[in-house]
Structure formats: C-alpha cells, structure tokens
C-alpha positions in Angstrom: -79.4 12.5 -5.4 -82.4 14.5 -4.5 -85.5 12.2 -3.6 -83.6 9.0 -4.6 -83.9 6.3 -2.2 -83.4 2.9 -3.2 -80.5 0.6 -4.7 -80.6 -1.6 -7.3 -77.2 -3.3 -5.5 -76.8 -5.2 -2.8 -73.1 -5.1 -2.6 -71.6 -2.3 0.2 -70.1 0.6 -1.8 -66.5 1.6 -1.8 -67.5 5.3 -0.6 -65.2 8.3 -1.8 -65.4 11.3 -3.6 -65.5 12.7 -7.0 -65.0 16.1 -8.9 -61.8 16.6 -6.6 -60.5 18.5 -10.1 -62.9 19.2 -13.3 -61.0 17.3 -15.3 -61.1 14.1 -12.5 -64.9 14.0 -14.3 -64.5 13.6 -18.3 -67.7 13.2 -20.4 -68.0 12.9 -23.7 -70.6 13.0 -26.2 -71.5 9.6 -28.4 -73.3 11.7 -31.3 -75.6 10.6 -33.7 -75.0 12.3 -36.7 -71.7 14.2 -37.6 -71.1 16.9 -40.1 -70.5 16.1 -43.3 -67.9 18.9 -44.1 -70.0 20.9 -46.5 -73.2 23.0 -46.1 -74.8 26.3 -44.9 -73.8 25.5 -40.7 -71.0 25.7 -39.0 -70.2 22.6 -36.3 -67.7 22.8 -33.4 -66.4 20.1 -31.3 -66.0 22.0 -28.2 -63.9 20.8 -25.3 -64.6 23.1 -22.1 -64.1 22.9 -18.4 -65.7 24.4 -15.4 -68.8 26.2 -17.7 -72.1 24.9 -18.6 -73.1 24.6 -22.3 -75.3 27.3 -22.1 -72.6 30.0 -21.0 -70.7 28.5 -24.0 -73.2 29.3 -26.5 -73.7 32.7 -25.1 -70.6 33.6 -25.5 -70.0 32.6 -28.7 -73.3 34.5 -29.8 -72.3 37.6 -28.0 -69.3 37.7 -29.5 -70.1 36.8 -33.2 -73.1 39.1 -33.0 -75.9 36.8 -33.7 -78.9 35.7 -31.7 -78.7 32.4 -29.3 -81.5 31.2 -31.7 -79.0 30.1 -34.1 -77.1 28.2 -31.9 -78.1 24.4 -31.6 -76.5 21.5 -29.5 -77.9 17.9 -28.4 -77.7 18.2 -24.8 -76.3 19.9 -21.6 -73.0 18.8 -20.4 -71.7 19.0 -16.7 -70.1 22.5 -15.3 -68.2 20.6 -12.7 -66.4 18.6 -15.5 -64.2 18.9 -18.3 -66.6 17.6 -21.3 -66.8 17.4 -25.4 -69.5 17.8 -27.2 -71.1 19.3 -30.8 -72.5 22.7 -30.9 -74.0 24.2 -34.4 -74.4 27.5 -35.4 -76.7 27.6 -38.6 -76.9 29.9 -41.7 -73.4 30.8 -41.6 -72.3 30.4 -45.5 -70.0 32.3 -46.5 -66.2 32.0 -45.7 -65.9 35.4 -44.6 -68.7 33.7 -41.8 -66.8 30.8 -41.2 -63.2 32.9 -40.4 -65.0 34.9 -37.9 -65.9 31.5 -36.2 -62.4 30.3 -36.5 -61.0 33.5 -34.8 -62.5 32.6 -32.1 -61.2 29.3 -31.2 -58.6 31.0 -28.6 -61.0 33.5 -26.9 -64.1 31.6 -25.2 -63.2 31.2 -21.4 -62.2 27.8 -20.7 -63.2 26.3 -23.7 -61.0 25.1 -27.0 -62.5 24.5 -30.6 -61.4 21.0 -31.2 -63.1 21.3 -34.6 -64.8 23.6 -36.9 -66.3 21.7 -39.6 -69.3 22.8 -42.4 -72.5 20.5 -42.0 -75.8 20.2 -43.9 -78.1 19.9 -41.2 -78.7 21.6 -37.8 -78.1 20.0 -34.5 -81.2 19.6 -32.1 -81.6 18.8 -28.6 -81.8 15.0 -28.2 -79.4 13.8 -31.4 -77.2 12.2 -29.7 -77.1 8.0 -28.9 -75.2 8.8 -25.2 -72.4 9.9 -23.2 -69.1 8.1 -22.5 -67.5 8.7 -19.0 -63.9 8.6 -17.7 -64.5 9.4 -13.2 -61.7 9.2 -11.0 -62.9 8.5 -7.4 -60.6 9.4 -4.9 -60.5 9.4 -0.8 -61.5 6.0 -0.6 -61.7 5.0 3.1 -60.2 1.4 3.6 -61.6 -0.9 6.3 -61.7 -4.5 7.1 -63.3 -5.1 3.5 -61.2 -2.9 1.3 -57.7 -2.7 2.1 -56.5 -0.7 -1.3 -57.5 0.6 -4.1 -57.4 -2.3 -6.1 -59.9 -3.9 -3.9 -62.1 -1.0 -4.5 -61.6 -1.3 -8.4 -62.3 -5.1 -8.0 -65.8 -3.8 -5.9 -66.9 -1.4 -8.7 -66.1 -3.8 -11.1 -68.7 -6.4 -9.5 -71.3 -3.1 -9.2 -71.2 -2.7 -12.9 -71.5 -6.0 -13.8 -74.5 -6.4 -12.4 -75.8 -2.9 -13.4 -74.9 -4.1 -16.9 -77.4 -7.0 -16.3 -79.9 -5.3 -14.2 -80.1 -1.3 -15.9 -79.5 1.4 -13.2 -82.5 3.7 -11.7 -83.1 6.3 -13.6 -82.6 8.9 -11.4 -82.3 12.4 -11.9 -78.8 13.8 -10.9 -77.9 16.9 -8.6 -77.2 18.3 -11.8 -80.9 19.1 -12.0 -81.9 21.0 -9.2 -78.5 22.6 -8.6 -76.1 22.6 -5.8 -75.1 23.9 -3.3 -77.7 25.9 -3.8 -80.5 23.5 -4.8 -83.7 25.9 -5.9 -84.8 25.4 -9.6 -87.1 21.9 -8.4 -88.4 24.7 -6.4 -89.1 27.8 -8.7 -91.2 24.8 -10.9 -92.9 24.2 -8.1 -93.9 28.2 -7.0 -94.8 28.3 -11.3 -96.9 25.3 -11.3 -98.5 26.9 -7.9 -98.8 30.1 -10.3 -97.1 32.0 -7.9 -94.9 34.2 -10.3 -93.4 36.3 -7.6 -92.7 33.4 -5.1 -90.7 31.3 -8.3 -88.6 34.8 -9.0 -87.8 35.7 -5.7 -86.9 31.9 -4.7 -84.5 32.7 -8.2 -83.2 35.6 -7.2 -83.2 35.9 -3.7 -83.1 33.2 -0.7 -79.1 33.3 -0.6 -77.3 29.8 0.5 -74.9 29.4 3.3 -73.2 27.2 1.0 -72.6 30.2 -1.5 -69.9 32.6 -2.3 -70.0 35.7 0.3 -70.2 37.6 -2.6 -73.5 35.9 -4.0 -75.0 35.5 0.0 -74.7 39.7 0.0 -76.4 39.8 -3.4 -78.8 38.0 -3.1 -79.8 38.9 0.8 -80.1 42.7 -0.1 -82.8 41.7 -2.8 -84.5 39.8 -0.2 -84.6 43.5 1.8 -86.2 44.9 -1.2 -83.1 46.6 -2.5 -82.8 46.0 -6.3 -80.5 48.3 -7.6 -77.7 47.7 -4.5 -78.4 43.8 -5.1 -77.5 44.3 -9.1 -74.6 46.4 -8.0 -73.4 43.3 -5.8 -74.4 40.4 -8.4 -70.7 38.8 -9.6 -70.3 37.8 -12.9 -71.6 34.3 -12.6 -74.9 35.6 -11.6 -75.6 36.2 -15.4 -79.2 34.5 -15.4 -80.0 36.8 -11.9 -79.1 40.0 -13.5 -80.9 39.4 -16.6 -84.1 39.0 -14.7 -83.3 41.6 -12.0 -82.9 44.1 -15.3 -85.9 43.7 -16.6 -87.6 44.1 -12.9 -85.7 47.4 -12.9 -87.2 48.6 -16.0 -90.9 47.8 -14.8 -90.1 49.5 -11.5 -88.9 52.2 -13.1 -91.4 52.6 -15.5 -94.6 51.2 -13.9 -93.7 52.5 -10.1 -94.8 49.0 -8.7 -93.8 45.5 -9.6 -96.8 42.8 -10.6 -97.3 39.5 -12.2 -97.3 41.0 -15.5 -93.2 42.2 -14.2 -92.3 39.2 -12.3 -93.2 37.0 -16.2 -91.5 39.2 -17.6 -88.7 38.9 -15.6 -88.8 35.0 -16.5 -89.2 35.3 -19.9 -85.9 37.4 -20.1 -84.5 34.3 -19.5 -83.2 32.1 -22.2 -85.9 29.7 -23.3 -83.6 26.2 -22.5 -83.6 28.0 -18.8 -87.4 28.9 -18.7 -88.4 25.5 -19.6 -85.9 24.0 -16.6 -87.7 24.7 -13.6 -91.2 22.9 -14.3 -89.1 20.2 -15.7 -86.9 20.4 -12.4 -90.1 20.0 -10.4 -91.3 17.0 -12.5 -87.7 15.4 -12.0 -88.1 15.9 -8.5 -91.4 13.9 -8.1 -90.1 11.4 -10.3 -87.2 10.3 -8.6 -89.8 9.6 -6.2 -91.8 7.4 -8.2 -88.6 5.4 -9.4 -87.4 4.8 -6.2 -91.0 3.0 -5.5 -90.8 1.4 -8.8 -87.3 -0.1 -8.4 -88.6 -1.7 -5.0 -90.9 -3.9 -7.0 -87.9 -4.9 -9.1 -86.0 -3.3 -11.9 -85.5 -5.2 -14.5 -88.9 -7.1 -14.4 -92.7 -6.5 -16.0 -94.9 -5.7 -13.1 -98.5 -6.0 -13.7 -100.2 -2.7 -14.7 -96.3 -1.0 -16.2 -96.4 1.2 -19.2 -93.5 -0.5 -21.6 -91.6 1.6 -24.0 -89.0 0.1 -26.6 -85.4 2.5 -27.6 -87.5 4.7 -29.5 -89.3 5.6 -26.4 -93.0 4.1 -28.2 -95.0 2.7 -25.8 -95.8 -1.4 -27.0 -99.1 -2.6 -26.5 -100.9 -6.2 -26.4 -97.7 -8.3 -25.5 -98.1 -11.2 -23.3 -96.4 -10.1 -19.5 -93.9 -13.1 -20.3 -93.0 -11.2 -23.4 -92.6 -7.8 -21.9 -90.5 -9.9 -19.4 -88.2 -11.0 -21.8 -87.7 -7.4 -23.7 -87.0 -5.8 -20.4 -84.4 -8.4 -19.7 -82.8 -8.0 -23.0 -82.9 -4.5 -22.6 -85.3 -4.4 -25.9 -87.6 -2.3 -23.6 -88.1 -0.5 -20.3 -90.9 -0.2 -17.5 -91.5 3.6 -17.2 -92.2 6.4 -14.6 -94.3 9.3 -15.1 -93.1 12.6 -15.5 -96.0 14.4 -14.4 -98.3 16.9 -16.5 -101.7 17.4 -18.2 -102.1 14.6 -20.3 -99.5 11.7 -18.6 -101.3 8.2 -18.5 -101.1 6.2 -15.2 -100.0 2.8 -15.2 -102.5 0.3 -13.9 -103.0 -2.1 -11.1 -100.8 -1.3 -8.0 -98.2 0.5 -10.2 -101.2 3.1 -11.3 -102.2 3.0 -7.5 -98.6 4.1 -6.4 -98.2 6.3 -9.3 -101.1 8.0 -7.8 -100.1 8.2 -4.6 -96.7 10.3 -5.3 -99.3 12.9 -6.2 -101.5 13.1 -3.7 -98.4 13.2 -1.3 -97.3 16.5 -2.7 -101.4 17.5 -2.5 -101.0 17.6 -6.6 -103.5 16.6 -9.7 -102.4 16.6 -13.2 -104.4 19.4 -14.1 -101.6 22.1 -11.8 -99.2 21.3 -14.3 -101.3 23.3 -17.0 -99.1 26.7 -15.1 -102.1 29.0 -16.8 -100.2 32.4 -16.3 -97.5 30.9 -18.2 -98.9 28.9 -20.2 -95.7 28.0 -22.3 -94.2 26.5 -19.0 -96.9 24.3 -19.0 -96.5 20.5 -19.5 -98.3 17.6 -20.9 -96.0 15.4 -19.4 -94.7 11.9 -20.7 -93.4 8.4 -19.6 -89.7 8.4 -18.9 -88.2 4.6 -18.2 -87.4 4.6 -14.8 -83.7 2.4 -15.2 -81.4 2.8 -18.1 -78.6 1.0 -19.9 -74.8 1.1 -18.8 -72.2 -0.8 -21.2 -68.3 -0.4 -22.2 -67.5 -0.8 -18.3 -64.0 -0.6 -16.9 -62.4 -0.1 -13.6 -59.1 -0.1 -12.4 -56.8 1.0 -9.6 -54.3 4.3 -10.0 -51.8 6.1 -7.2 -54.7 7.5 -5.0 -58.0 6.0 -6.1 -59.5 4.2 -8.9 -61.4 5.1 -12.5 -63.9 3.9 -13.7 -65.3 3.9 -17.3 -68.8 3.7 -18.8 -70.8 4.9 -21.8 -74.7 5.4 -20.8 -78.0 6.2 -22.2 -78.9 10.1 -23.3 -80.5 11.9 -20.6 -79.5 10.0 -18.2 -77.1 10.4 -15.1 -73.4 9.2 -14.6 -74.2 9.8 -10.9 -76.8 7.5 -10.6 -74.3 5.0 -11.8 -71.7 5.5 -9.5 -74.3 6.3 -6.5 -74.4 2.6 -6.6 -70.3 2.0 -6.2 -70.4 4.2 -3.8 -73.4 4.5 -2.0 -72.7 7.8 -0.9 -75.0 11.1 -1.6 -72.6 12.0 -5.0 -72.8 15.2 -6.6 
C-alpha cells in the first residue's frame, strides 16, 4: 500500500496472492437504509465484475438518456472484483420510466440487475454502515512454519483475532492512487502545486511500462505533442483520457494555443466524483504517512495530544486520557490522522509535532491546499481515524489456498486488513 509502513501484527504473514480471478475478491455492500418499494426513484442492486461503479452509472445514463446527476450510490466498489451494491436513479415516476430501467437489466457490460425496486429517498455517498468481504488467497508458499493451507487458515485466523482486538491501520488502499499505473496521488499534487498543465499531462500522458501496448502508444504520442493521433489510438477503457483530450481539441482548434483556462477545462470535463479524486488522492497519500507514525506509538491507545472522534466521526472533548483510553479500547472511539487542507486542526504535544513534520517533509503548509485556480478542488481537510474496526471474521482452508471473511468499516480498505496476513505489498 502506497506510503504504508508499519504493522499492527507481530505474527509472520502467510504471503500469497489475491485477485488471481475477479470473482476470487467478493465485496458486498452492508447498506443503511433500503428502499421501501414505493416512491418517485428507482433503486438497483447491482452485481458487476471487472468495472468500477462509475463506468456503471455511465452507462446506464447514456443509455437511459438522462444526465449522471441523477444517478446516486454510497460508495465506490472495486474494479478488480466482482461486488454488490445499491445505485439510485431519482425522479423516475412513471411506469413507462421504470420499464425502460427494467429493459436494461441484460445490456450493461458485466453487470446484472439483481433488483429494481421503487424507493422514497435518494441514495448519497456515505449511507452505507460497511462492506462484507469473501478473498480467496492463493499461492501460498509453504516453509518450515506453514506446511498447508490449513496452517495458513489457522495463521490468518490468529491475525484477525487480534485485529478484532486491536483495529487495523487505516490505510489507504492501491485502490486510491491506481495501479499499475499509479498517478492520480500525483495529478493532486501538480493541482495543489497549481500547475494545471503538469496534473493534465501527468493524466493523460506519462504512459506505464506496466500498461497495455495499446495505451503505452496512446499515451506516448500525446507526450510528443500529437493530440489528434493520440485520440485516434486511445482504446475504449481510456474513457476519462478522451473526454479531456476532447475538450483540449476544441480549445486548440478554436483558440490556436492551449492555456490554463484549456488545460481546467479539460479537468472539468471530467465527472465531478473524478475531479474531486486527485486532491483527495494526494491527501490519502500523505496520510498513510502520518498513520504509519501514529500506529508506532500504539494503535489502539490515547496518546497525549490525539484528536478523539466517536462512530459519528464528532470529535469528544474534556474526557480524562483514562477515559479516552477506555473508548478507544472498546472501540467507542478512535485516535485520528489528519487529512490535510485549509482549515485541518493539529493534534497536540508530540502527535501535533509529528503531524507537523509529515508536512514539512513534502515542503507543504495548509494553506497549498486552498488549489486557487480551481478553487472547487480545494480542501478544508478533516480528521480521519487512523485504525478501523474488523468483525464477522472467518478463515478456512480450500483445494489451493484459503478464504477469509470479514465485514469492515465504510471507507475503509479490505487490503489493509489482509496486508497484515500476509505481509506482502497487496493490491
């Protein structure tokens, strides 16, 4: 996981692989409130494989013939993955609307309406209690200390009982940043550097070795300042690149030169959940950093000078540090880890002091994070706790590996979780 760099675990980790299929990595959504089955939106349960939620909801909008406005869901699931989850589409009343939904269900790539139900209310980002998991590790290499997979189910199963006890770092997953090619951390930082150009091109161009050929060529021949010929080369999963490669087209075209007023453009042709990624990408990056300090000085413990929020993510004030102590250990409330912006407190004593520090490594002050040319990209920042709960664990041996099971926080990542089974880099 990028920047992650401590354990919470002591024990040696049963190493491995995952995502050897999509459907070896099965997530599904614990919602929070559920349609009722009468109402002016239309709720799917969606089960899809191999596609982000985004490319879902674009289809679906594309093909109804409605905006991606209208279209609301409570989080991003993985691509590499075969996940469920709600997804809304509002003001859609009349039956005639509804059909047009169910004639559908067969015709989104890799995806399958599991339900189409009528709801009251909208769904919003964030209404959802957590995600259940279902991760098949395989290629387990055996060794003195595990001879077969039953030994390694017996190791994970030690992992997660303490991680049940202790929380597990709350790291930001691969998932984040990308990979192979890893660059949105990156574009946040060339925006909060108000660099415009630099965070498009680093988009767009700077092809990985790691890529398709097809998306190397692509994206090379915009690096040599050939637009047109890279569009001509962009596959089909390069939808976010073309849309932005468009719209420099058209300012080319029609201006004769390409400036910052072209390259935010070219940003803002993006769809707003995407625009408002890379800053947050940037701040997930420098956070990782900061919890892997934090989780040195112990995890499930107050620390003088620690910021404590409760579930509802409300900071709680005036408590004794024997009282914190004893919230954090009952998993009542968490230490946190800023997410860097504008207006983020610092923590006091040494906590503040190496909160502080993580800035001034990267040669940052709160005040970059205003990103003044666009302004909306900005951030105010917030505390995020920097460990998280993990309960409902399981683990047991199959033909050629072992799976385990685990239901965990919202925003939070299953790879942090089995990072510490394996203690391998796990994507």
């Amino acid at each position: 996981m990028l920047n992650a760099n401590t354990y919470v675990t002591d024990n040696p980790g049963i190493g491995g692989t995952i995502r050897n299929s999509y459907e070896d990595f099965y997530v599904e959504e614990i919602p929070e409130i559920e349609p009722t089955g009468e109402g002016p939106n239309i709720w799917i349960w969606i089960e899809k494989v191999g596609r982000t939620t985004l490319d879902v909801l674009l289809d679906i909008a594309r093909d109804l013939h409605i905006s991606r406005k209208r279209m609301g869901f409570a989080g991003m699931k993985d691509k590499k993955a075969l996940t469920r989850q709600w997804i809304c589409i509002s003001n859609m009343e009349s039956d005639e609307k509804l059909n047009e939904v169910l004639a559908l269900s067969d015709t989104i790539h890799n995806t399958k309406f599991l339900k189409v139900v009528r709801g009251r209310k909208k769904l919003r980002m964030g209404q959802l209690k957590g995600n259940k998991f279902r991760i098949k590790i395989n290629d387990i290499p055996f060794n003195d200390d595990i001879t077969s997979f039953e030994d390694a189910s017996d190791r994970a199963k030690e992992i997660l009982s303490q991680l049940e006890i202790t929380g597990v770092p709350n790291y930001f997953g691969w998932q984040r940043f990308g990979k192979p090619r890893t660059s949105t951390h990156l574009v946040g930082e060339a925006l909060i550097q108000n660099d415009l150009k630099k965070a498009v091109d680093l988009y767009i161009g700077h092809p990985c070795m790691e890529e398709s050929p097809d998306s190397i060529k692509a994206r090379q021949a915009y690096d040599d300042g050939n637009m047109e010929e890279s569009l001509e080369l962009m596959h089909g999963g390069m939808r976010y690149e073309k849309m932005m490669l468009r719209q420099l087209i058209h300012d080319y075209n029609k201006f004769g030169q390409l400036d910052d007023r072209s390259y935010k453009s070219a940003l803002l042709a993006l769809p707003k959940p995407l625009q408002r990624m890379f800053v947050h990408a940037y701040q997930s990056y420098l956070f990782n950093d900061v919890v892997s300090r934090r989780v040195e000085m112990g995890i499930n413990s107050y620390v003088e000078g620690d910021i404590i929020i409760d579930d509802d993510e409300a900071i709680i004030r005036d408590k004794s540090p024997e009282e914190y102590d004893r919230l954090i250990k009952e998993f009542k409330a968490n230490p946190t880890c800023p997410l860097y912006g504008t207006k983020v407190p610092f923590a006091g004593a040494e906590v503040g002091e190496m909160e502080r520090a993580v800035l001034d490594k990267y040669g940052l002050k709160k005040e970059d994070f205003e990103c003044p040319k666009m302004p909306k990209l900005g951030s105010h920042g917030l505390r995020r706790s920097m460990r998280f709960r993990v309960w409902d664990t399981h683990a047991e041996a199959c033909e050629d590996g072992i799976v385990v099971e685990f239901s965990i926080n919202k925003g939070s990542y299953a790879t942090a979780v089995l990072r510490e089974i394996m203690k391998v880099d796990v994507v």
